[in-house]
N, C-alpha and C positions, 0 to 999 in steps of 0.2 A: 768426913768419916763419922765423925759423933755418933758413936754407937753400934755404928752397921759395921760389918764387915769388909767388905767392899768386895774389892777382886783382887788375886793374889798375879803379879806381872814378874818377869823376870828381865832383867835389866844389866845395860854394864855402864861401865864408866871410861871416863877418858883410855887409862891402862887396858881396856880390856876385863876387867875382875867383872865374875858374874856375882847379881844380889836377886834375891826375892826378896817380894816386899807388898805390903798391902796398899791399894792407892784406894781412891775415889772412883768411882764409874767413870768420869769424863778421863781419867787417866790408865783406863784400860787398856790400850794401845801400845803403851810407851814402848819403848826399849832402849831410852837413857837414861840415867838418872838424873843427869840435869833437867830434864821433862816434870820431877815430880815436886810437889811441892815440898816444903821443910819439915813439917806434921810427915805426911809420906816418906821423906828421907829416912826419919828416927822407926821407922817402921821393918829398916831391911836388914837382912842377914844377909853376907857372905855365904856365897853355896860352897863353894870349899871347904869350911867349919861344917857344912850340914851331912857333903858327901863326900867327903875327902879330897885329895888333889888329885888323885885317877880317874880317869874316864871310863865309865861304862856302857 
């Protein structure tokens, strides 16, 4: 990442919980988070905290 931005991916984990989270280009794709590196992990938010627990 070092600088750049990258790309913003939305991702879940084992339970299910959804995260966004900024990765590297070559981790554009993902959609686990065991996919991402550990620099990438500290990078995500819980979308729940973002948009609450209700679905829109």
């Amino acid at each position: 990442m070092k600088g750049d931005f990258g790309s913003m991916v939305w991702v879940n984990d084992k339970e299910g919980h959804e995260y966004v989270c900024t990765v590297d280009r070559k981790h554009d794709k993902a959609k686990d988070i065991s996919d991402l590196s550990e620099e990438e992990k500290k990078t995500c938010m819980d979308v729940n905290i973002l948009v609450g627990t209700e679905r829109w």
